[in-house]
N, C-alpha and C positions, 0 to 999 in steps of 0.2 A: 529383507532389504535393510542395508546399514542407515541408519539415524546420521542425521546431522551431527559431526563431533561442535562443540561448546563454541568452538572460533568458525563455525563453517557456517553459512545460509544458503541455501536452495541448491544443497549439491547430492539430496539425497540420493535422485536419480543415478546423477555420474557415478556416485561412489557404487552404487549398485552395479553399472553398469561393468567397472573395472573390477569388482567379485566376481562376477561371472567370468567374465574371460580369465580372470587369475584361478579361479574355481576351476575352469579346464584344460589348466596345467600349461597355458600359453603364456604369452608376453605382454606387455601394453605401452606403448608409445605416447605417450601424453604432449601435445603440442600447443603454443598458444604465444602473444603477445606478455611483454612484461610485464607485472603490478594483476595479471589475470585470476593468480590462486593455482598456480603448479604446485607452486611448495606446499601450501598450506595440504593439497590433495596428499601428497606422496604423503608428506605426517601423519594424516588420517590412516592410511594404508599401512605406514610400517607402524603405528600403534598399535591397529586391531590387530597385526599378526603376529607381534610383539603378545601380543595379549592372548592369543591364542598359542603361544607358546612354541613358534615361529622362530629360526634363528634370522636375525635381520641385518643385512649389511646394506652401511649406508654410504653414499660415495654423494659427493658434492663438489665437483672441480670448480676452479675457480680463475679469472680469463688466463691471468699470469702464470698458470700453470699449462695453458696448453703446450708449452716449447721443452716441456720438462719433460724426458721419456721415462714411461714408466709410473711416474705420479700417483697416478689414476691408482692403478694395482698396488703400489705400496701401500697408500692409502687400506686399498680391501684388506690385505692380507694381516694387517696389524689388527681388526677385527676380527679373525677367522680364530675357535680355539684351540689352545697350545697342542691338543690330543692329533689333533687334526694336520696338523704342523709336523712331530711327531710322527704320522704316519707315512711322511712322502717316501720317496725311493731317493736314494741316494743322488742320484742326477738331478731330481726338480730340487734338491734340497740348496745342491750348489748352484744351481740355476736361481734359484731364490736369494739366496743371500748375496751371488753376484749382484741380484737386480735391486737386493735394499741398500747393497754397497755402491752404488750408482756407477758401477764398473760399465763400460761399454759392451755391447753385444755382441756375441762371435755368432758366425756359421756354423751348420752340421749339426750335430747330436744336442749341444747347449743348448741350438736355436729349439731343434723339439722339445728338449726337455723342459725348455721352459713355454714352452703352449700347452704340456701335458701337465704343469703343476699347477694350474687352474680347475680344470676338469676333475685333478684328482682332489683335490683340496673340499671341494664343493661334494663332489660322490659322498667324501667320505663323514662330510659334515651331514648330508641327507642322511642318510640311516641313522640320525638320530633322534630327527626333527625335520619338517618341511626348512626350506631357505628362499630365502625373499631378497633378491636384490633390486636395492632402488639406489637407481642413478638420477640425480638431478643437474638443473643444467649441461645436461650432454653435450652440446655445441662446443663447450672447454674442455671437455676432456680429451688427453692427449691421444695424439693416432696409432703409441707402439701398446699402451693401454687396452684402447677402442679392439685393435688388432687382435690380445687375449681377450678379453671381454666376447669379444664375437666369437670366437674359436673353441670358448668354456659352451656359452650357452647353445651350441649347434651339436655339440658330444655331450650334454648332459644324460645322467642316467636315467630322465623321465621327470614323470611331471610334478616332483616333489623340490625340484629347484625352476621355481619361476624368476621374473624379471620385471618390473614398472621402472621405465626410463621416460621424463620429460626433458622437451630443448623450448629456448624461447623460437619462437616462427611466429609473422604476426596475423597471418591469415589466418584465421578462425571463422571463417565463412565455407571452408571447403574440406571436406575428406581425402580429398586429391593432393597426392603428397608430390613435391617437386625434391628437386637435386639436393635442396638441403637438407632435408629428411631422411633420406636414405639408408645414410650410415645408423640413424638412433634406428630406426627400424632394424637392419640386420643385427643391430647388437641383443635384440632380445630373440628370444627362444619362438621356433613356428609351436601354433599357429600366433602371428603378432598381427595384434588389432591398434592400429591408427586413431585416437579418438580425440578431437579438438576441445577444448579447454574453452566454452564458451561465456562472454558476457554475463554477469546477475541479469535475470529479470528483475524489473522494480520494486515489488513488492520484496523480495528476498535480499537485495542490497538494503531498502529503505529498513528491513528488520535488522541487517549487520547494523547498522549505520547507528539505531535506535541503540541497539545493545551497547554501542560506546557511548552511550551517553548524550549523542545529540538529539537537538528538539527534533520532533517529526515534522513540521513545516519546512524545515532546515533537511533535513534525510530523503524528503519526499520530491525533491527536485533535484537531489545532487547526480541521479540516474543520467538525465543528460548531458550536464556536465561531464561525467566521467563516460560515457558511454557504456556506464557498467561495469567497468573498470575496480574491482574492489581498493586494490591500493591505492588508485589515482581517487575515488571517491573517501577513503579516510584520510588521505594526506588535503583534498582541498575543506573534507568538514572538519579538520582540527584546526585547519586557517578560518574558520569562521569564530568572530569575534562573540562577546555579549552584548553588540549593540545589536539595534533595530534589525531585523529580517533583510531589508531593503538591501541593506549596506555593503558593497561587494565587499570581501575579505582579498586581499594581495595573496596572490598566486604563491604557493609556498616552493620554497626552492626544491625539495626532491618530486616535486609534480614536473617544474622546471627540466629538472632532470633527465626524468622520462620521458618529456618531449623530444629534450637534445639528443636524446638517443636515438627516438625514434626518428626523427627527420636526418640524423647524421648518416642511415645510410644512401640517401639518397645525393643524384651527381647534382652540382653548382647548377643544371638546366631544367631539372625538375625545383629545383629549390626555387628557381624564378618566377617560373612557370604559378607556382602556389603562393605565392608571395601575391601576385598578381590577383588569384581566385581569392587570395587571404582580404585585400583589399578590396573586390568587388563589392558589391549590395546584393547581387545575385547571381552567382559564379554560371557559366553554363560555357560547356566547349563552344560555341559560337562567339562566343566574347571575350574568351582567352584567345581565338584567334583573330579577331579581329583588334585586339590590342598587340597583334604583333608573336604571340607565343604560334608560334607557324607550327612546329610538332606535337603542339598539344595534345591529340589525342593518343599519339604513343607515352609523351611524359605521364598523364592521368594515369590511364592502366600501368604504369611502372611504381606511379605513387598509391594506388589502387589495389597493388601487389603487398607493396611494403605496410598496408595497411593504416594508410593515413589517411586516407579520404575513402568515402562513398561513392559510387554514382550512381544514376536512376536517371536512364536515360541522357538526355544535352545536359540535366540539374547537377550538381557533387554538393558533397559536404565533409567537411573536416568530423577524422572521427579518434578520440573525443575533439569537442570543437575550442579547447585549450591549447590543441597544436596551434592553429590559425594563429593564436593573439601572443602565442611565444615565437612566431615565425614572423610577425608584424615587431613585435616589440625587441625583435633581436639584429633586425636590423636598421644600419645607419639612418636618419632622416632622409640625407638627399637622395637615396634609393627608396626611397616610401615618395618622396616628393614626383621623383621620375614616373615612378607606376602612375600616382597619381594624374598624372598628366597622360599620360599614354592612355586611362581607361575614360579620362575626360573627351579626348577622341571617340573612342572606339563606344562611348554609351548610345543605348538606342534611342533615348528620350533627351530631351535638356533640360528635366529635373535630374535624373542621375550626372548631367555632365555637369550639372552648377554643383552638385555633390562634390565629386569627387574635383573641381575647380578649386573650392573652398579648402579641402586639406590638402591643396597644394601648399598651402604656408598657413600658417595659424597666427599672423602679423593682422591688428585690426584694417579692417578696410568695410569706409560706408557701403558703396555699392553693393556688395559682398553681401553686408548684412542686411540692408535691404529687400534685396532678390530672398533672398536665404526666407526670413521671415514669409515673405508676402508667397512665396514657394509654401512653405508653413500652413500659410491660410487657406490655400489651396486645398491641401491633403486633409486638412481638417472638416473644410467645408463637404467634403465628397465621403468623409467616416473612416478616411484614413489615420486615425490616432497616433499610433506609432511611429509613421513616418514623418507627420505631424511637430510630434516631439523631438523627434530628432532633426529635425530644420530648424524650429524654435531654438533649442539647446545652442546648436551652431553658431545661429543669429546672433545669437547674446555672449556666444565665446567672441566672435568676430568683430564685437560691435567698438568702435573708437570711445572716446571720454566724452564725446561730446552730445552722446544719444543713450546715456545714462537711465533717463526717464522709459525709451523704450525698451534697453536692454529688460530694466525690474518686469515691464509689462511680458516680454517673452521669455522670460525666467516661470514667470508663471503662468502661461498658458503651456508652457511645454511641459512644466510637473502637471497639470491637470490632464493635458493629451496623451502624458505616458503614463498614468492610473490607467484612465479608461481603455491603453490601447497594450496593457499588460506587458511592462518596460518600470518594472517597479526602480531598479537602480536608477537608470535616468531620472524618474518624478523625485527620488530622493534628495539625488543632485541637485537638480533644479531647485527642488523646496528648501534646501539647507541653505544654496545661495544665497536666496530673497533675505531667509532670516540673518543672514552673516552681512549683508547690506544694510545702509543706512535707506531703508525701505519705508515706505508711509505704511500707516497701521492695516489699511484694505489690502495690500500688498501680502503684510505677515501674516494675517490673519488666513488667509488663503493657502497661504502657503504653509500654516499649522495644519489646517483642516486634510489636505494633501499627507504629511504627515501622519495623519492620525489616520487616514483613509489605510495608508500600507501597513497599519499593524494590525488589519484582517480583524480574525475573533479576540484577538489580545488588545480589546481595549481597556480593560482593567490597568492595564501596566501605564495608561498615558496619561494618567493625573496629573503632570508639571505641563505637559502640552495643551491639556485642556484648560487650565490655570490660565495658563500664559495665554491665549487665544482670548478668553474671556474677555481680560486687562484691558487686550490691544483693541476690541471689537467695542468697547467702553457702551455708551448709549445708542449706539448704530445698531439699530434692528436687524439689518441687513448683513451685517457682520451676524450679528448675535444666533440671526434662527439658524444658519447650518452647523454651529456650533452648538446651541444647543440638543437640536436635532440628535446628532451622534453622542450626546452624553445621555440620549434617552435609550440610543440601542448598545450603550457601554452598561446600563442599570441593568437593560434586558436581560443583556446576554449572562451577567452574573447572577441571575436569579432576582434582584432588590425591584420588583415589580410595582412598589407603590414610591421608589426613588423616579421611576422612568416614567410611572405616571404622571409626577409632578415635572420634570423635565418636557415631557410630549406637549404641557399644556402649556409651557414657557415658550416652546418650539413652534408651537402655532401660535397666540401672539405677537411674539416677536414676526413673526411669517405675513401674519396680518399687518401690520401696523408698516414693514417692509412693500407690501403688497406684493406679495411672493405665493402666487397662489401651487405653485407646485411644491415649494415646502413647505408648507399648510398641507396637501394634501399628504406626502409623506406622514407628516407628523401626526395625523388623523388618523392613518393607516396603523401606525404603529401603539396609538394608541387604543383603535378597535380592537387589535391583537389582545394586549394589557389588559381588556374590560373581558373581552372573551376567555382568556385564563382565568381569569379572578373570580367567572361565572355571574355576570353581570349583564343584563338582558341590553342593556344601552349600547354595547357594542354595533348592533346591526344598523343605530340610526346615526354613528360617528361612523362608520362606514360608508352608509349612505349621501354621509354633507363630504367626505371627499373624496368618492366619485363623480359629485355633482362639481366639481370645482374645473376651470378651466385649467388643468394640470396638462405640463408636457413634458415628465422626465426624460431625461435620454436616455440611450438606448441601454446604458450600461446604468442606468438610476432605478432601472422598469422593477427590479425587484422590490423597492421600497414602495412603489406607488400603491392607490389602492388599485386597480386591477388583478396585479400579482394577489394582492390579497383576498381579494374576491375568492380568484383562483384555490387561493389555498384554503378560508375559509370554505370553499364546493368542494373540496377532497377530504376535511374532517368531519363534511356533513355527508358525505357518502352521493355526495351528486356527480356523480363520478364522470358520464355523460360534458357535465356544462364544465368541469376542469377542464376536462380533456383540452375540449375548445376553444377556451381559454389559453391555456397557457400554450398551445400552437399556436393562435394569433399571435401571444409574445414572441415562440422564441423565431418566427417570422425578420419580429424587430431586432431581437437579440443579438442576431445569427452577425447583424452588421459589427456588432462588435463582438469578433471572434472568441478573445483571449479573454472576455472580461467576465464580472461576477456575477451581471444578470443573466447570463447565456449559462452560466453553470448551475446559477440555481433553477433558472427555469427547465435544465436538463432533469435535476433532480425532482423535481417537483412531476414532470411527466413519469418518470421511472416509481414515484411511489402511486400516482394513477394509475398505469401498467400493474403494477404490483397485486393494487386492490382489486381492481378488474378481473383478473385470471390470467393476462398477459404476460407470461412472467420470462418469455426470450425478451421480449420489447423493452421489459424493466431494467434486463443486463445490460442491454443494449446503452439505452438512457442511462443509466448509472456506471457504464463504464466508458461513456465519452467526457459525462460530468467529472470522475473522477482524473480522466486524463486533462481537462479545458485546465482544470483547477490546478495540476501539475506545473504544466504550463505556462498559469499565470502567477505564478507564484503564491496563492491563495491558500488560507488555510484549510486543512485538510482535516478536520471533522467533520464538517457537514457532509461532505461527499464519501466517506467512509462508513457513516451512519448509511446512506442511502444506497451504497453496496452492498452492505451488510442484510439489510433487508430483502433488497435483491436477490440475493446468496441466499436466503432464507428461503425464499419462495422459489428458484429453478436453477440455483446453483448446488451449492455442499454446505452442509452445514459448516465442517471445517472452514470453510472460505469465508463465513458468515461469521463465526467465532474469530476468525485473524483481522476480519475488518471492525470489528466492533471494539475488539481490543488496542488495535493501534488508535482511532478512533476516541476513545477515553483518555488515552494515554497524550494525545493533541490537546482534547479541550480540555483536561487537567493542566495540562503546560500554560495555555493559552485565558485560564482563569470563562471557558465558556462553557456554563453552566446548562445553558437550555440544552446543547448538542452532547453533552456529557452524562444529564439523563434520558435523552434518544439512542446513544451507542451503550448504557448499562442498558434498555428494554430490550435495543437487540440480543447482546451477549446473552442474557436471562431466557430469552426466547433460546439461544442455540444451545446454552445448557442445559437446559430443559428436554427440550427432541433429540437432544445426545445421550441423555439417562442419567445426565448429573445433577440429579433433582438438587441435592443438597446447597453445591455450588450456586448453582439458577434461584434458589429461595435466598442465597444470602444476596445476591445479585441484587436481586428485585426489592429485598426489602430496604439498602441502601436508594435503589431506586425515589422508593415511597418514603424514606425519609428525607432526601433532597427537594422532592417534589413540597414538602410538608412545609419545609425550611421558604421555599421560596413563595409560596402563595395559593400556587397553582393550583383549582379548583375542579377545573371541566377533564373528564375523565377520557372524553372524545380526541382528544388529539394526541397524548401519548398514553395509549391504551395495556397499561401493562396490568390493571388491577386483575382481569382476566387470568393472567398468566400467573399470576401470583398464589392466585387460589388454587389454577390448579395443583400448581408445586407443593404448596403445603398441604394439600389433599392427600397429594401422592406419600408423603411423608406423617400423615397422620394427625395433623394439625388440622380436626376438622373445624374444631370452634373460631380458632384464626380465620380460615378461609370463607368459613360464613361470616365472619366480620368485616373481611375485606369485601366482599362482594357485596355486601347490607351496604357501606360506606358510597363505596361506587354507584349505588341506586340511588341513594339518597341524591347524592351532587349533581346525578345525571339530572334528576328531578328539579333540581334549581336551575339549572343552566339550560332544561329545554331540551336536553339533547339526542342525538341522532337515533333514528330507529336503531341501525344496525349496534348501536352500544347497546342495544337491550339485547341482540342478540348474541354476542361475545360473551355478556355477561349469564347468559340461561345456561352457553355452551360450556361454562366452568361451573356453573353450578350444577351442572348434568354431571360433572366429575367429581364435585364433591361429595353428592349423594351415591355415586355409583362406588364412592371408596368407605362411605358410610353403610356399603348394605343397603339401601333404598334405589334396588336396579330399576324396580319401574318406573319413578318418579323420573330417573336419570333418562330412560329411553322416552319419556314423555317431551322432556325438554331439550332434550338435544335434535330430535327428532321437527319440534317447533322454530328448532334454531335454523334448522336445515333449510328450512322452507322458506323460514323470512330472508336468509342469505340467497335463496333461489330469485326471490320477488325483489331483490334488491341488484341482480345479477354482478352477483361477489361468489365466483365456480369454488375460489380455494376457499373460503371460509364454510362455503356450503359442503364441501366434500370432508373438510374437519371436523363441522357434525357430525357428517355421518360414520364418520369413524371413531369418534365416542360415542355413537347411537350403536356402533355396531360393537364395541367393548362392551357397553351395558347389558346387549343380548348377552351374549357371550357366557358374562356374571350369572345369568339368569338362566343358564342352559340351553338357550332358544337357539340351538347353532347355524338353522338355517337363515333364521331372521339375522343373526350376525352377519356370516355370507354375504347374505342381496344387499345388507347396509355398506359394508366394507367392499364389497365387490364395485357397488352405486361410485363410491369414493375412490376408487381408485379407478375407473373410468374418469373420471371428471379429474382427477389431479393429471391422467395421463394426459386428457385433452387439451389440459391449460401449458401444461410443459412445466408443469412441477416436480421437478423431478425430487429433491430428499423428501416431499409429503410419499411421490409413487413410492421410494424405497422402502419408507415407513410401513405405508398401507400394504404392498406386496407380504412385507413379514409379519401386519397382524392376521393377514388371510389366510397366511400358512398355517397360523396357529388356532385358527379354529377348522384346521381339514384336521386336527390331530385328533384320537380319543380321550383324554380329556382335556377340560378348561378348569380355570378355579371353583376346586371344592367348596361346594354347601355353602356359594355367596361369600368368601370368604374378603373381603379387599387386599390390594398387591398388598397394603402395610402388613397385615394379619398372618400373607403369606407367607411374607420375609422373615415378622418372627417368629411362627410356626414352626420354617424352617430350620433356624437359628437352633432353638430347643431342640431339634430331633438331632443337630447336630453335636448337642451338649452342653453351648453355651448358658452361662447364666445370666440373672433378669439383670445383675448389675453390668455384667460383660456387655449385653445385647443393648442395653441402655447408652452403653459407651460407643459400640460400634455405628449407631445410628441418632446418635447424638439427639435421644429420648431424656424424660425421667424417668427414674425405676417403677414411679407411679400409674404411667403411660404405658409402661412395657407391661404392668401387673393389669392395668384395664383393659389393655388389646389381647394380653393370653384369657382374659375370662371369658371375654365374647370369644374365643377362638372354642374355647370349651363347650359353652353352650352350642354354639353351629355345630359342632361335631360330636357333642353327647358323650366327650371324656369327661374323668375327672382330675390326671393327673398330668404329669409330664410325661412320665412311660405310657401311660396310655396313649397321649397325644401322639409319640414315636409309633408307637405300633401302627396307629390309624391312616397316618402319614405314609409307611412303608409300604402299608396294604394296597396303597390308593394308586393307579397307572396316571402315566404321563411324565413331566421332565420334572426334574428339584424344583420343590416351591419357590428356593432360593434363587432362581433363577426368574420365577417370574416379575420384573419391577416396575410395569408401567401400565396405568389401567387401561389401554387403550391395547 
């Protein structure tokens, strides 16, 4: 299968797809909307066969030349070589040069001769070399052209002259080719396959997007803007500025562009028609007809055709949904005014008819902003946020000079209702206003806090905002504690653990002395966190004072309160049961706020329940709504990328597991968010690891554990990589490291109290350690102990990954059937959890003890590796190098290798090696 070329993301499939059909000597029609990645496709195409040594003609007509006969072909023929040229028959030869002489066409014998100087041209270039014609934008290419073109490839001499032709078309929903297709179709060679040029999936644009350079908060939401659209998504992320996330970027003009095109085919009645749905709140053919559009439903399927909107049902949508605001913004006022008034009619409700009333004219008027507002408090009092903010905003556009003092007041309930109702540009708005006003300090200071709320995990970066909010909040407690509050989760999240301590206890104070018992308990909360990393027994009883508090965060607060924490303290204690239930009664409340941040973490927070559990469809499930809420809502996207990754881990692919973990790092490195940045290294380290990249996964892990070092963090229980770490360097023969990391990890666990099941993580690496030490029984002893407590703890995946290092250790020891029932036990149990890369694992270590032999004479994988190495010829300095040993280590591991097998030299070693049945030792590299 062809790899992704350098400029391509997620096209491996297609490109595969269009080998094969080219592979059996037919044709390929490639179709799609403009800005899709036609071009970029055919590049790929005539590369590789450029590369394989393919002669490649390129043709790329261009609009102004469709009226130009002939073009097309001129074009080809100037490519074709001279020998080739050379070889015609005297009639295509005059027939040729009439046609580069741009002489007019005659009748009779010229006309054949010149439809036969294609054929022949092309014949005689094949016998020297395969030939590949790629025509791009076919739609411009002229029709006396089109005319040879179809007349060569229908007489070619077999399937050593193919054809890959693309036209812009914008349907890309259907295989079903209409009247304008047609002709790119006949112009290739039977058998010709029709293949649509579809949209990036998310992830695969958000990787283009990445590779130029933009942030990944910024990449990972451009999917719906552009609908996927690769060009339309780099032209609007290169209009993204370096300010704040929040901040719309102005629509750049060849995105412009592309709209203009795509709506210019459409007649003056469809144009109305959308104009009208462009301006609705919720477009739906009943309301286009009731505002008067009477053929609605023929105009939609016409604009539905041309690929500019969706439907689903009476619903539509603009697709991408940048046509709308270029089809709003392109026309006159008084024809936006007129709509306006037409849908003021035609709305079901008289909150939408005072809507769309109000941009009837953008002129102040009290009554207007009145209604408007107290409309406002409506939406809000019922958890409508969004709509919320958007009546607020209005209000305060609309409001006269004389209501000034209200205007400030709904400037700032409307950034507050467009946080929580995930509408981050409008809270921007709104918040930047207050500050650009002669606003009183409780005013700014609100409307900092707003501010700093939308720069997600990148609070590091809002030191002048936090400044400045201080200043303005001066002795006012009340001011003071939500600001300091969030300078204790800016310390957090950058690792500075005894800065946020001292912050949390400012935050509560201040909270107290406000009488603010729900930011008291926050602050409580987040301080029980702080005392629990640092491994600190006082955490359970600052826990305790505020749960006890009469706290009532909203809905979109619920992740800061202590419940959420409770919650997540019961998931690092392995209470797995009382999380569960927990965070279902949250996200109960959550759910009222769709788009916001409590609803995503309490997504994730279930999905690593699931995870631990042995649920592991239910985990994807939960981790890839989370991942989409957070989309979405414009929210950073580490956290949610770590809690896919894990997910992927346990019943996805590994591969999926390694691309989340990695975009992941690559966020909370952008975003200066340290906690989520050693969560996405323990994933990647875990995927390295189970992928056979030992080496990779130990450098992984040990940045890990120097991060961790850096920041404080004590309790081994919550991001449990020391396990992981041992084992790696086990596998690579670091066995004194790996007993040091594990001795380390017992110790802290022993301060902090903690959870049974870290004892048993920790027995299950130390069962690998010995088991690559040569000490098989010791290692079946305790993995075998691990097994059991992960049973009595009902953890299916962690108990079935004992037993598949309990059934390596057999293995080591010869015991092949005792390996078998271990390994066999485990992969039962991964199947029944829906584990799927543990089954794939387990399936290939089963195979390998149905074979006649296993590792000679207790040998461990390192032992075997370099064993092998030796028989191969290498030296101790070579093999030093290739496995990134010292020579001292290479000279210690050949001596025990001697001893177990009763050589005494190298040749001997070879010999013993040769004699011995089964696969290259060098093949065997993981003790499991």
């Amino acid at each position: 299968m062809p790899r992704d070329a350098p400029a391509l993301h997620g096209r491996a499939a297609l490109l595969a797809e269009i080998d094969a059909r080219l592979a059996a000597g037919g044709g390929v029609a490639l179709y799609g909307p403009p800005g899709i990645g036609r071009t970029a496709l055919l590049d790929t195409v005539a590369d590789q066969a450029a590369a394989r040594g393919e002669l490649v003609l390129r043709l790329r007509p261009a609009y102004v030349e469709r009226a130009i006969a002939y073009a097309g072909v001129a074009d080809l023929v100037r490519q074709v070589p001279a020998e080739a040229l050379a070889a015609l028959a005297p009639a295509s030869r005059n027939a040729l040069a009439a046609l580069r002489q741009g002489r007019p066409p005659r009748s009779g014998a010229p006309a054949l001769a010149r439809r036969l100087m294609l054929p022949a041209l092309l014949a005689h270039c094949a016998r020297s070399s395969p030939v590949l014609l790629v025509l791009d934008d076919a739609q411009w290419l002229d029709p006396h052209s089109a005319e040879l073109i179809g007349f060569a490839m229908r007489r070619r001499p077999g399937p050593r002259i193919r054809m890959i032709a693309a036209e812009r078309r914008p349907d890309h929903t259907s295989r079903r080719p209409d009247h304008t297709s047609r002709r790119v179709v006949r112009l290739c060679p039977a058998p010709a396959a029709e293949i649509p040029v579809p949209p990036l999936e998310p992830d695969d644009l958000t990787a283009l997007l990445e590779a130029r350079g933009l942030p990944c908060r910024t990449a990972s939401r451009l999917h719906e803007a552009s609908a996927g659209n690769p060009f339309l998504a780099l032209s609007l992320g290169g209009a993204v500025t370096h300010g704040p996330a929040w901040r719309p970027a102005p629509l750049p003009e060849d995105a412009r562009d592309l709209a203009r095109d795509r709506l210019s085919c459409l007649s003056a009645e469809v144009r109305a028609t959308l104009l009208t749905a462009a301006l609705a709140t919720e477009p739906t053919l009943t309301l286009l007809l009731r505002a008067g559009r009477d053929d609605a439903d023929r105009e939609l399927r016409l604009a539905a055709a041309a690929g500019v909107i969706e439907t689903n049902g009476e619903a539509l949508r603009f697709t991408p949904p940048l046509l709308a605001q270029v089809l709003v913004d392109e026309t006159p006022a008084v024809e936006r005014a007129r709509t306006h008034a037409v849908l003021t009619d035609a709305a079901l409700d008289p909150v939408t008819a005072l809507w769309h009333r109000a941009l009837r004219s953008a002129r102040p008027d009290t009554v207007v902003a009145r209604k408007l507002a107290e409309t406002a408090e409506r939406c809000a009092a019922r958890g409508d946020d969004r709509n919320a903010a958007e009546f607020y905003l209005l209000a305060a556009d609309r409001c006269p000079p004389g209501l000034i003092a209200d205007r400030l007041d709904w400037l700032v309930a409307a950034a507050r209702t467009a946080v929580t109702g995930g509408a981050p540009a409008l809270a921007g708005r709104a918040a930047e206003a207050v500050i650009a006003a002669d606003a009183p300090a409780g005013h700014r200071v609100r409307a900092r806090v707003v501010l700093i709320d939308l720069a997600g995990q990148a609070l590091a970066d809002m030191g002048e905002m936090f400044a400045a909010a201080l200043a303005e909040a001066g002795d006012d407690p009340a001011l003071a504690a939500p600001v300091r509050l969030r300078l204790t989760w800016a310390a957090f999240l950058t690792g500075d653990l005894d800065g946020g301590f001292a912050e949390a206890r400012r935050a509560e104070q201040a909270a107290i002395l406000a009488g603010d018992p729900t930011t008291e308990a926050m602050a409580l909360s987040i301080l029980a966190q702080i005392q629990r990393m640092r491994g600190e027994p006082e955490w359970r009883a600052t826990l305790d004072r505020a749960r006890a508090l009469p706290a009532t965060p909203a809905p979109d607060w619920l992740h800061y309160g202590p419940q959420y924490m409770a919650a997540r303290f019961a998931l690092f204690d392995d209470r797995l049961d009382e999380a569960r239930a927990e965070l279902l009664t949250l996200l109960a409340v959550a759910e009222h706020d769709r788009v916001g941040e409590a609803r995503v973490e309490v997504l994730r927070s279930l999905s690593e329940v699931a995870t631990r559990a042995g649920r592991c469809k239910e985990a994807l499930r939960y981790a890839h709504r989370a991942v989409d809420a957070a989309q979405q809502a414009g929210l950073s996207p580490g956290p949610t990328w770590y809690t896919a990754a894990v997910a992927e881990l346990a019943g996805g692919t590994l591969a999926g597991a390694a691309g989340f973990a990695r975009r992941g790092i690559r966020a909370s490195e952008q975003e200066g968010d340290g906690l989520y940045l050693r969560r996405n290294l323990h994933a990647l380290g875990q995927a390295e690891l189970r992928s056979g990249d030992t080496r990779a996964a130990v450098a992984t892990l040990r940045r890990l554990r120097d991060l961790e070092s850096e920041s404080g963090s004590t309790d081994p229980s919550i991001v449990r990589w020391h396990a992981d770490l041992a084992a790696g360097l086990a596998a690579l023969g670091e066995h004194a490291e790996a007993a040091e990391t594990l001795a380390r990890a017992r110790k802290a666990a022993e301060m902090v109290g903690s959870t049974p099941a870290l004892a048993g993580y920790l027995d299950r690496a130390a069962a690998i350690v010995e088991s690559e030490s040569g000490q098989s029984d010791t290692a079946v002893a305790l993995s075998t102990a691990a097994a059991a407590l992960f049973e009595q703890l009902r953890q299916p995946v962690e108990q079935a990954h004992a037993l598949l290092v309990a059934g390596g250790a057999e293995r080591r020891r010869r015991r092949y059937a005792a390996a078998r029932v271990a390994i066999g036990a485990a992969l039962a149990i991964f199947l029944a959890a829906d584990a799927r890369p543990w089954a794939e694992e387990t399936e290939r270590a089963l195979a390998r003890t149905e074979g006649t032999i296993a590792p000679e004479q207790g040998l461990t994988s390192t032992e075997l590796r370099i064993a092998g190495m030796v028989r191969d010829g290498a030296s101790n300095r070579e093999i030093a190098s290739r496995l990134y040993l010292s020579v001292k280590t290479v000279e210690a591991t050949l001596t025990r290798v001697y001893r177990k097998l009763g050589v005494r030299s190298r040749t001997q070693l070879s010999s013993r090696l040769q004699a011995l049945e089964g696969p290259p030792v060098s093949e065997i590299t993981s003790p499991a």
